[in-house]
CHARMM-style PDB file with segment names, atoms N, HN, CA, C and O in Angstrom:
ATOM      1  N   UNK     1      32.188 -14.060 -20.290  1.00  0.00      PROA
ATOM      2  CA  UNK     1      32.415 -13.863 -18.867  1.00  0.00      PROA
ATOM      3  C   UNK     1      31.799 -12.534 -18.398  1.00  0.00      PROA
ATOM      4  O   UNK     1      30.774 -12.423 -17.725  1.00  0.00      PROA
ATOM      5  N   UNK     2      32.419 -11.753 -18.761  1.00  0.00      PROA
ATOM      6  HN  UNK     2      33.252 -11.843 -19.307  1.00  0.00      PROA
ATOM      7  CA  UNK     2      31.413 -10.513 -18.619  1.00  0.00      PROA
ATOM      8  C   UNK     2      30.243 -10.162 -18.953  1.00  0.00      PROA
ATOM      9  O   UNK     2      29.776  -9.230 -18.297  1.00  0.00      PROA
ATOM     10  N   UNK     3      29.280 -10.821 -20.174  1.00  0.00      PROA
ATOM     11  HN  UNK     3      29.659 -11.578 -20.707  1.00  0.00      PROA
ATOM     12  CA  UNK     3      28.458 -10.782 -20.384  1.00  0.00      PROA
ATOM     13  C   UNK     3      27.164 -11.571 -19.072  1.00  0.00      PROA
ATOM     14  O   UNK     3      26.022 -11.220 -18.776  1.00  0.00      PROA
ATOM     15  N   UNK     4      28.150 -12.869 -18.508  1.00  0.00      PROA
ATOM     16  HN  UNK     4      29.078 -13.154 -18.749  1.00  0.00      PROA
ATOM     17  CA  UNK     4      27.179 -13.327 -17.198  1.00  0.00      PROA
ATOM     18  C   UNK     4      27.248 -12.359 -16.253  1.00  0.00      PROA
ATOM     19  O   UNK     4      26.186 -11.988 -15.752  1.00  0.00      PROA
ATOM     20  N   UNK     5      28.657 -11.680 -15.766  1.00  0.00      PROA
ATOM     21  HN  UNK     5      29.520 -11.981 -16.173  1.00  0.00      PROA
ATOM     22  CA  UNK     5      28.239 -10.708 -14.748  1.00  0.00      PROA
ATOM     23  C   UNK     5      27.176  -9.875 -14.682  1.00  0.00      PROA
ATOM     24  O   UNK     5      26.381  -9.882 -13.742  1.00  0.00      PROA
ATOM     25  N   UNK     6      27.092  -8.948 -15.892  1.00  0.00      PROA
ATOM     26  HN  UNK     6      27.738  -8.942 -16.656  1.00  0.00      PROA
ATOM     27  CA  UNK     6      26.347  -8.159 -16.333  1.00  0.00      PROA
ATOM     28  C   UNK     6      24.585  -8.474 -16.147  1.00  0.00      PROA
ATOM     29  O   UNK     6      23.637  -7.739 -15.872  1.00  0.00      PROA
ATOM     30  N   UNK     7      24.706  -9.884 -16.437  1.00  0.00      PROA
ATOM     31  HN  UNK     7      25.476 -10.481 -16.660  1.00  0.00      PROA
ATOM     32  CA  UNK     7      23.042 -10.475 -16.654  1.00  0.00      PROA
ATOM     33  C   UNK     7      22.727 -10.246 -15.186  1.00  0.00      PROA
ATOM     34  O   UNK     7      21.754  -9.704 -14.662  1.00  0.00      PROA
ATOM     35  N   UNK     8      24.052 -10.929 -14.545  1.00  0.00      PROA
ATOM     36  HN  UNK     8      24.843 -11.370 -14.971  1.00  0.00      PROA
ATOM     37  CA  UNK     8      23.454 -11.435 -12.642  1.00  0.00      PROA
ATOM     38  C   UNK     8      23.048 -10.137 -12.185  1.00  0.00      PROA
ATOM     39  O   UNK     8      21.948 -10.023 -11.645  1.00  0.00      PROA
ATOM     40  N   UNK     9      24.065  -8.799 -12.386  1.00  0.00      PROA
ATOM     41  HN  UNK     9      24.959  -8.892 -12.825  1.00  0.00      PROA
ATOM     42  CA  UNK     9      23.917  -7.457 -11.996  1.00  0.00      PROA
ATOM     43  C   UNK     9      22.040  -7.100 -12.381  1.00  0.00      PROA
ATOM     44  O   UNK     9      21.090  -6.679 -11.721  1.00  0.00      PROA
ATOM     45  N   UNK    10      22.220  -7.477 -13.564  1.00  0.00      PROA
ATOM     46  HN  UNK    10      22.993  -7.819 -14.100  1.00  0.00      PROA
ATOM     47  CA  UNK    10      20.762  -6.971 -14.165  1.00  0.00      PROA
ATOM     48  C   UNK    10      19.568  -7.405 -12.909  1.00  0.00      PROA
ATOM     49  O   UNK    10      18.815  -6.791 -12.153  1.00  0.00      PROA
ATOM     50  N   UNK    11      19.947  -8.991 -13.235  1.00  0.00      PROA
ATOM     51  HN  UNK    11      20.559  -9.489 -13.849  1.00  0.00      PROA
ATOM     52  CA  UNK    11      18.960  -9.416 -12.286  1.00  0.00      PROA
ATOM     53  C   UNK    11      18.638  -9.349 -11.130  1.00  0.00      PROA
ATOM     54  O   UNK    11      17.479  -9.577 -10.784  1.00  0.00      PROA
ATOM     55  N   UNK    12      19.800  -8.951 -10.098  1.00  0.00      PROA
ATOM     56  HN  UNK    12      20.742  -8.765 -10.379  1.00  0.00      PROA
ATOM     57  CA  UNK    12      19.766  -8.180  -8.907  1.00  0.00      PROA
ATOM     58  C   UNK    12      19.311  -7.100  -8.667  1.00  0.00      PROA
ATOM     59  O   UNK    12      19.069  -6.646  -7.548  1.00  0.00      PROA
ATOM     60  N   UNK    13      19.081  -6.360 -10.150  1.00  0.00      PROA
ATOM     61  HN  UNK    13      19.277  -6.728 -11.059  1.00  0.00      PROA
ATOM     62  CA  UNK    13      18.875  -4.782  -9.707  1.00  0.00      PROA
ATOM     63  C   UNK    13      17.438  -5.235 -10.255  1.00  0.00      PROA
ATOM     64  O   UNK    13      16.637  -4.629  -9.544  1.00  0.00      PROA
ATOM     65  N   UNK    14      16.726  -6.020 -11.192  1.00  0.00      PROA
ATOM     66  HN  UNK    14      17.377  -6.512 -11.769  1.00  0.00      PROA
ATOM     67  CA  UNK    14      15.388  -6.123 -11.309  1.00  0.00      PROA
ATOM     68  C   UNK    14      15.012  -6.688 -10.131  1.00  0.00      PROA
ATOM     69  O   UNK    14      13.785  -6.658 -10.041  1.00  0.00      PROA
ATOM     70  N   UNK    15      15.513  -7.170  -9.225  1.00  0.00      PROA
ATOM     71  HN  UNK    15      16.510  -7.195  -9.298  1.00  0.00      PROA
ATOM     72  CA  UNK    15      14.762  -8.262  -8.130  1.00  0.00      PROA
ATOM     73  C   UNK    15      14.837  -7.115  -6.622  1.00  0.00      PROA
ATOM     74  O   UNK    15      14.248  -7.198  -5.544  1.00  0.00      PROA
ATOM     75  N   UNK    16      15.646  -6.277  -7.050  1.00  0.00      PROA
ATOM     76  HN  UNK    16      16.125  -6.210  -7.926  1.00  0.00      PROA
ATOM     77  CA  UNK    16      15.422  -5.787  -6.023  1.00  0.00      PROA
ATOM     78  C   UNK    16      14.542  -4.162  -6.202  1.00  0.00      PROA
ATOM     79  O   UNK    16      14.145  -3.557  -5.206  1.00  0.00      PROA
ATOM     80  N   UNK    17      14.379  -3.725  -7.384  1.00  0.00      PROA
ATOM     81  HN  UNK    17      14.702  -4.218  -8.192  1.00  0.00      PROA
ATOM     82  CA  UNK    17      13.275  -2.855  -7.510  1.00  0.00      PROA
ATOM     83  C   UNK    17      11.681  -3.714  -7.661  1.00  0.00      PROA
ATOM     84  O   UNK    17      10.642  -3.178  -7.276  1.00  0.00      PROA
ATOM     85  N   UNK    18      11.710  -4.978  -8.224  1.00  0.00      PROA
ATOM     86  HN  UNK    18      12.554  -5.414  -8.536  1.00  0.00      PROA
ATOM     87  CA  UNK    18      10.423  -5.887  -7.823  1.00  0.00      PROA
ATOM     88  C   UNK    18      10.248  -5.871  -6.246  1.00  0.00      PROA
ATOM     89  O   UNK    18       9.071  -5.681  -5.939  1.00  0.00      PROA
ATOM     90  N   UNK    19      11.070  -6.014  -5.203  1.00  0.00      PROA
ATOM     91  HN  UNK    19      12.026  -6.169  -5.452  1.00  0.00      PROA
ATOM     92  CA  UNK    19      11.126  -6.276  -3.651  1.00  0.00      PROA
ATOM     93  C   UNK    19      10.228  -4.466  -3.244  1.00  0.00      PROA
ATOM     94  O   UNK    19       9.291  -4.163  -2.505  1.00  0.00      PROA
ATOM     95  N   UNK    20      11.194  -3.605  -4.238  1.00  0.00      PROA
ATOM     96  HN  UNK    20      11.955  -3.851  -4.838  1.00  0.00      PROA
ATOM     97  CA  UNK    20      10.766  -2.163  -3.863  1.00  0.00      PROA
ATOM     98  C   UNK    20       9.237  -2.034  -4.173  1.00  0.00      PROA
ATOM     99  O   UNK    20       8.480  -1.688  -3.266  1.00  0.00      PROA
ATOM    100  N   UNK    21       8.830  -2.261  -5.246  1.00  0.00      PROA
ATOM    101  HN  UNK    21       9.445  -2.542  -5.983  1.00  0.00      PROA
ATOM    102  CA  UNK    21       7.910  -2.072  -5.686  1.00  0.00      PROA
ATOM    103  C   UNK    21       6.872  -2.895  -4.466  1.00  0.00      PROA
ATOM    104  O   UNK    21       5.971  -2.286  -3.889  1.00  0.00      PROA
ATOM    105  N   UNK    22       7.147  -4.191  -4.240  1.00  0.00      PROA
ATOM    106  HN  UNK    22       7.878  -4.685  -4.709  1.00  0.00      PROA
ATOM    107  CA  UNK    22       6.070  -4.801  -3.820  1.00  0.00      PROA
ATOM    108  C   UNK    22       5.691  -3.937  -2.107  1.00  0.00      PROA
ATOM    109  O   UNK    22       4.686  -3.666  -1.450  1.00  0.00      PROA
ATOM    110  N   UNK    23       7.280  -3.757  -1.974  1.00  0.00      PROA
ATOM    111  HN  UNK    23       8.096  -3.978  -2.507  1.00  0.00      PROA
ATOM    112  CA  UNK    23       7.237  -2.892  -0.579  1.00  0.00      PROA
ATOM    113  C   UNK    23       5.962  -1.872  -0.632  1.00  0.00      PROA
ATOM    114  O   UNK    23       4.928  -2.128  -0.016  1.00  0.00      PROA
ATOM    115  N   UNK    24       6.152  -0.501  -1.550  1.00  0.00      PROA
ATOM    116  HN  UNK    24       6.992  -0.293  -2.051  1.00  0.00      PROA
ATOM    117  CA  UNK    24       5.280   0.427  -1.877  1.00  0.00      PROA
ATOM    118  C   UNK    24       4.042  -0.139  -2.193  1.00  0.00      PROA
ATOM    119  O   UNK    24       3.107   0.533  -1.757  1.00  0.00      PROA
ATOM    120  N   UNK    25       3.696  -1.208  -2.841  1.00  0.00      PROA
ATOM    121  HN  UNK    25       4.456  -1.754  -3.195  1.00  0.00      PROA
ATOM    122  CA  UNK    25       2.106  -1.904  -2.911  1.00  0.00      PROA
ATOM    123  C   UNK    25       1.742  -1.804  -1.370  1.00  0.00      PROA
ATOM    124  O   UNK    25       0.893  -1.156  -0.758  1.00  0.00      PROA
ATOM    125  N   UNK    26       2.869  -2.837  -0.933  1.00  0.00      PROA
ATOM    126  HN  UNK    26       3.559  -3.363  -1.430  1.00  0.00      PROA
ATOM    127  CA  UNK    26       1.913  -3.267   0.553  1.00  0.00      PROA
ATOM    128  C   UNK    26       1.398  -1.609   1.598  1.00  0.00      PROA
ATOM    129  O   UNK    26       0.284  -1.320   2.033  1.00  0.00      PROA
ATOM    130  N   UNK    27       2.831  -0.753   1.719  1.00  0.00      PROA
ATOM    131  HN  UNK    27       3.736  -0.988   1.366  1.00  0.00      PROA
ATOM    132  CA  UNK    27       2.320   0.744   2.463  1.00  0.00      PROA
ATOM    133  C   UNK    27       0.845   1.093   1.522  1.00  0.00      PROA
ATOM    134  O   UNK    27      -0.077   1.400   2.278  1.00  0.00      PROA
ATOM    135  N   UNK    28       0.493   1.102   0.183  1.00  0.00      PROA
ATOM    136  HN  UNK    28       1.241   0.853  -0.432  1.00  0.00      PROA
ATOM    137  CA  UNK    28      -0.453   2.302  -0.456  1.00  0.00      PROA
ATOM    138  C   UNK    28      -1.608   0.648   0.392  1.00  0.00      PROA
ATOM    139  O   UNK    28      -2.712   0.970   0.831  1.00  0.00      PROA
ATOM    140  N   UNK    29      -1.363  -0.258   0.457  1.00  0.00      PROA
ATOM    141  HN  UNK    29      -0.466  -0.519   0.100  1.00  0.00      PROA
ATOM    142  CA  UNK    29      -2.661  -1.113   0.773  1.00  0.00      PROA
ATOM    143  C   UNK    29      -3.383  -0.893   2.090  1.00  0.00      PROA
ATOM    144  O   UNK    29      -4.587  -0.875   2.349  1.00  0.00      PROA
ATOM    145  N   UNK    30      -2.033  -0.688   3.044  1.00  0.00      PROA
ATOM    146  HN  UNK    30      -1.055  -0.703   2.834  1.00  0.00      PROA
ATOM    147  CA  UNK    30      -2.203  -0.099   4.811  1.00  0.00      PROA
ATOM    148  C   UNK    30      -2.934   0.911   4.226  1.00  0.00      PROA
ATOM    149  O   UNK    30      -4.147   0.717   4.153  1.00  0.00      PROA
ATOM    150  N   UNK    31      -2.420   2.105   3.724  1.00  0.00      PROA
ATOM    151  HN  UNK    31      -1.434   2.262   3.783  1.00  0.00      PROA
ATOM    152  CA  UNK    31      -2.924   3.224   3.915  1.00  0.00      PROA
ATOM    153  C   UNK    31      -4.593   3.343   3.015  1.00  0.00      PROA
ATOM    154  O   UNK    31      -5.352   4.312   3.014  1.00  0.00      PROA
ATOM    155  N   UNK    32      -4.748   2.201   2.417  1.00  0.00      PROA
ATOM    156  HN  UNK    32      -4.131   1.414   2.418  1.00  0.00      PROA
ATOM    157  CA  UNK    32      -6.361   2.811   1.589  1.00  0.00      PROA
ATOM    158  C   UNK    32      -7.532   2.222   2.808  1.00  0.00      PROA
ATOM    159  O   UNK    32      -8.634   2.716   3.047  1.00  0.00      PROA
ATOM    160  N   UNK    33      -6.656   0.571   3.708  1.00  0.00      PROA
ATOM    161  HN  UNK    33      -5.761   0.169   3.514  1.00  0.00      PROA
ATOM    162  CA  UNK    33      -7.498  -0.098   4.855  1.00  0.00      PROA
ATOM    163  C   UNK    33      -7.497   1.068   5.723  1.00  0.00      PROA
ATOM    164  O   UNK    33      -8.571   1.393   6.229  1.00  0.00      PROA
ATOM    165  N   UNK    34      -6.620   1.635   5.931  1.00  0.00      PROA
ATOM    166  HN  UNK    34      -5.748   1.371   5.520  1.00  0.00      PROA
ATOM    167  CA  UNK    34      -6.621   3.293   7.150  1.00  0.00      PROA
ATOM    168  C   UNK    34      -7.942   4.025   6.904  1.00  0.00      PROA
ATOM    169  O   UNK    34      -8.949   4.155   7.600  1.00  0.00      PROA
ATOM    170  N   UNK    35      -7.481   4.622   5.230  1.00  0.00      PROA
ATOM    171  HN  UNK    35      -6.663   4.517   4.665  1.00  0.00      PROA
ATOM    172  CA  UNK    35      -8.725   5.566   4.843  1.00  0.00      PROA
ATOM    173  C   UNK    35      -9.934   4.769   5.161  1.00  0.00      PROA
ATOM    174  O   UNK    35     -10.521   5.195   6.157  1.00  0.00      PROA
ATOM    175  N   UNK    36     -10.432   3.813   4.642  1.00  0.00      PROA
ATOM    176  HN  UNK    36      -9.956   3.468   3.833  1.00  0.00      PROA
ATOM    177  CA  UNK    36     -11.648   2.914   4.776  1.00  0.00      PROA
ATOM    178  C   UNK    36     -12.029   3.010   6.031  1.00  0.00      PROA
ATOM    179  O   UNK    36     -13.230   3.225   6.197  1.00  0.00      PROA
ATOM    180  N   UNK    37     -11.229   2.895   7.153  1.00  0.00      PROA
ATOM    181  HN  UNK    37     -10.254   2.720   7.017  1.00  0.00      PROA
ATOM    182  CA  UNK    37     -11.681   2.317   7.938  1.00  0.00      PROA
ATOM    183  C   UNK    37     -12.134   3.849   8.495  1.00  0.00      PROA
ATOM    184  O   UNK    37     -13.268   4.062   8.925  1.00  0.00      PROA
ATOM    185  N   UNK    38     -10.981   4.981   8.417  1.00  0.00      PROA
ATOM    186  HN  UNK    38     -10.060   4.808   8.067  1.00  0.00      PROA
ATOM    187  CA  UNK    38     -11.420   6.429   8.859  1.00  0.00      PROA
ATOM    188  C   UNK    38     -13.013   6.965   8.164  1.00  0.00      PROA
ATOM    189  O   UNK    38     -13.784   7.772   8.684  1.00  0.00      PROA
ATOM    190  N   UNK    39     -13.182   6.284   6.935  1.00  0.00      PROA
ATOM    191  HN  UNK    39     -12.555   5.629   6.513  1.00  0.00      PROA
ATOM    192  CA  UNK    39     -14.508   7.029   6.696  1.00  0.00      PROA
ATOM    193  C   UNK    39     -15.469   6.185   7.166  1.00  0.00      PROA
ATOM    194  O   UNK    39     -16.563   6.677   7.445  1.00  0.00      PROA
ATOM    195  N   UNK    40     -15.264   4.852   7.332  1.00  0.00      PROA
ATOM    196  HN  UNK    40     -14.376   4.452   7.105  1.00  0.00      PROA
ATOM    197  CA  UNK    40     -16.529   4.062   8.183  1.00  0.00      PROA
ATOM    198  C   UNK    40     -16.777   4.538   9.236  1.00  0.00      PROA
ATOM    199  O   UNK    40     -17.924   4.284   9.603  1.00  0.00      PROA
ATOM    200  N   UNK    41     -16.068   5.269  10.063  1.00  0.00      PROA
ATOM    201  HN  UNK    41     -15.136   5.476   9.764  1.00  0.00      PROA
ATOM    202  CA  UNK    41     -15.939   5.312  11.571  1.00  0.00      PROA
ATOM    203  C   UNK    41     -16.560   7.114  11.590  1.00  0.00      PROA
ATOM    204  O   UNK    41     -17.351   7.632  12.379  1.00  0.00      PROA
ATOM    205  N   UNK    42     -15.945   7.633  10.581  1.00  0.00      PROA
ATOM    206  HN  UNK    42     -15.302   7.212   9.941  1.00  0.00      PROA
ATOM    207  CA  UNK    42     -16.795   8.852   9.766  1.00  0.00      PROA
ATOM    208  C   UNK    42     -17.736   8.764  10.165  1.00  0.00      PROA
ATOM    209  O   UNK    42     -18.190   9.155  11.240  1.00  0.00      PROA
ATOM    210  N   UNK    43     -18.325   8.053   9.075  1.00  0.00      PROA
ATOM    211  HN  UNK    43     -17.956   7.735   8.201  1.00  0.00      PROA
ATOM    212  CA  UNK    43     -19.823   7.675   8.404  1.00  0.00      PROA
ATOM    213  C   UNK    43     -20.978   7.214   9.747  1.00  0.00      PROA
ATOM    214  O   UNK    43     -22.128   7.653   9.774  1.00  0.00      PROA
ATOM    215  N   UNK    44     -20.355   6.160  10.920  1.00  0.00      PROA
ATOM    216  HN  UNK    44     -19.421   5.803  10.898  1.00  0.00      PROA
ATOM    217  CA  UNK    44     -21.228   5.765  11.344  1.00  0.00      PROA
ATOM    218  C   UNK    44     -21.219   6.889  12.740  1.00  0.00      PROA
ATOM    219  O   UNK    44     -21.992   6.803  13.695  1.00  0.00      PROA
ATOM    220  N   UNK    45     -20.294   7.782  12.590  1.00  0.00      PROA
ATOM    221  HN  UNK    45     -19.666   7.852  11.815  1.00  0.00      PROA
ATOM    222  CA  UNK    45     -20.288   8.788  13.906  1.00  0.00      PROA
ATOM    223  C   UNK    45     -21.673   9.339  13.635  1.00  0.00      PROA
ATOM    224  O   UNK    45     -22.698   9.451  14.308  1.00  0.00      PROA
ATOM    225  N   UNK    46     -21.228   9.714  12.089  1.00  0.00      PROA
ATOM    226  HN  UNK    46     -20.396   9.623  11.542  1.00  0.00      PROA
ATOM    227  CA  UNK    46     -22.623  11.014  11.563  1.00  0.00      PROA
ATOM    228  C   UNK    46     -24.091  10.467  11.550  1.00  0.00      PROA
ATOM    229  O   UNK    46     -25.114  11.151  11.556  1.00  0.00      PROA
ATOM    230  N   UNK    47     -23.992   9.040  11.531  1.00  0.00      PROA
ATOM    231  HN  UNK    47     -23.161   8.484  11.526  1.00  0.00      PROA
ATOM    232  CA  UNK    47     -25.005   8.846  11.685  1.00  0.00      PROA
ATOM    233  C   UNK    47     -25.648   8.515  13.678  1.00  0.00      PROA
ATOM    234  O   UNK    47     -26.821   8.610  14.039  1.00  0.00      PROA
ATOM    235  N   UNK    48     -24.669   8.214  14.420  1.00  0.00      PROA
ATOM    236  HN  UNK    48     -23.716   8.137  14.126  1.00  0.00      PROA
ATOM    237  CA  UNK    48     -24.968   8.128  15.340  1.00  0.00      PROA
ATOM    238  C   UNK    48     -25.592  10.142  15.862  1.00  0.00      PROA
ATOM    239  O   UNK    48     -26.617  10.471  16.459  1.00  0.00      PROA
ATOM    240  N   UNK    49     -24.679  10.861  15.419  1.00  0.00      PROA
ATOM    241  HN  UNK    49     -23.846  10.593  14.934  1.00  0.00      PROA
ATOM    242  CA  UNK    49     -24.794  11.909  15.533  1.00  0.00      PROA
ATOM    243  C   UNK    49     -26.442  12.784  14.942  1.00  0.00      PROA
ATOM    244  O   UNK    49     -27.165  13.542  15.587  1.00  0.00      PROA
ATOM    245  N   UNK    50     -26.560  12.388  13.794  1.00  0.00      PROA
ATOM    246  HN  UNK    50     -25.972  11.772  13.270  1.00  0.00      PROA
ATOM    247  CA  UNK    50     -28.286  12.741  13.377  1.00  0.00      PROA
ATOM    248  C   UNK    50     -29.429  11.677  13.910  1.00  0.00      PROA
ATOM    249  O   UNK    50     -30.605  12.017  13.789  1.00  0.00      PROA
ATOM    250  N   UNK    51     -29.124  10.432  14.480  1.00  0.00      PROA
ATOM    251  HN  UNK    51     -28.168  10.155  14.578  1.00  0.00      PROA
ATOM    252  CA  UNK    51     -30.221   9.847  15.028  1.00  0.00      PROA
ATOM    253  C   UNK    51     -30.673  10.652  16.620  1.00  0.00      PROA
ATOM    254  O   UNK    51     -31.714  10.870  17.240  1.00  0.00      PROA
ATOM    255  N   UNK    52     -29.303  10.893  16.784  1.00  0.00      PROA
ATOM    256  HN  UNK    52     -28.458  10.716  16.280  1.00  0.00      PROA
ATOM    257  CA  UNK    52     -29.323  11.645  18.546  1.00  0.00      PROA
ATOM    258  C   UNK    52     -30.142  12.798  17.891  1.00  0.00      PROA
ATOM    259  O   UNK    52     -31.322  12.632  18.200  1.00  0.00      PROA
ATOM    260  N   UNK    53     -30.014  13.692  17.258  1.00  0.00      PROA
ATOM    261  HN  UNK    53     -29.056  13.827  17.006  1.00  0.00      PROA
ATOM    262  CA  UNK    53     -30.174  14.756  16.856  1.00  0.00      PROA
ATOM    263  C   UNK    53     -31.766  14.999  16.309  1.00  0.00      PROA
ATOM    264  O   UNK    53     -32.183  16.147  16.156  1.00  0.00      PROA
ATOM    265  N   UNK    54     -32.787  13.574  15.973  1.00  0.00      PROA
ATOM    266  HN  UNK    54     -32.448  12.641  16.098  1.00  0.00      PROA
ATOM    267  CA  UNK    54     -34.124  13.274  15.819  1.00  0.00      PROA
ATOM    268  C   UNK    54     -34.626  13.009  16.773  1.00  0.00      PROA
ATOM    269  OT1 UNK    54     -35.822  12.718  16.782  1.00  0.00      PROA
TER     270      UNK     54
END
């Protein structure tokens, strides 16, 4: 009897640091599409910026 509690506990606390974890995947995924998109927008300023500049 106690040994099932124990399992269900287990498995609640693995299912819900899996939920955590996947949480923290999805924010670091926003934030690398952010960076990407900040250095494209970078990238094509500087270049708009040295064509003006020829």
């Amino acid at each position: 009897m106690g040994d099932d509690r124990m399992k269900r506990t287990f498995d609640l606390q693995e299912s819900a640091e899996e939920e955590a974890a996947m949480e923290i995947l999805d924010l670091l995924a926003l934030q690398v599409r952010r960076v990407k998109r900040g250095i494209k927008a970078t990238r094509d300023h500087g270049y708009a910026v040295y064509s003006n500049f020829l």
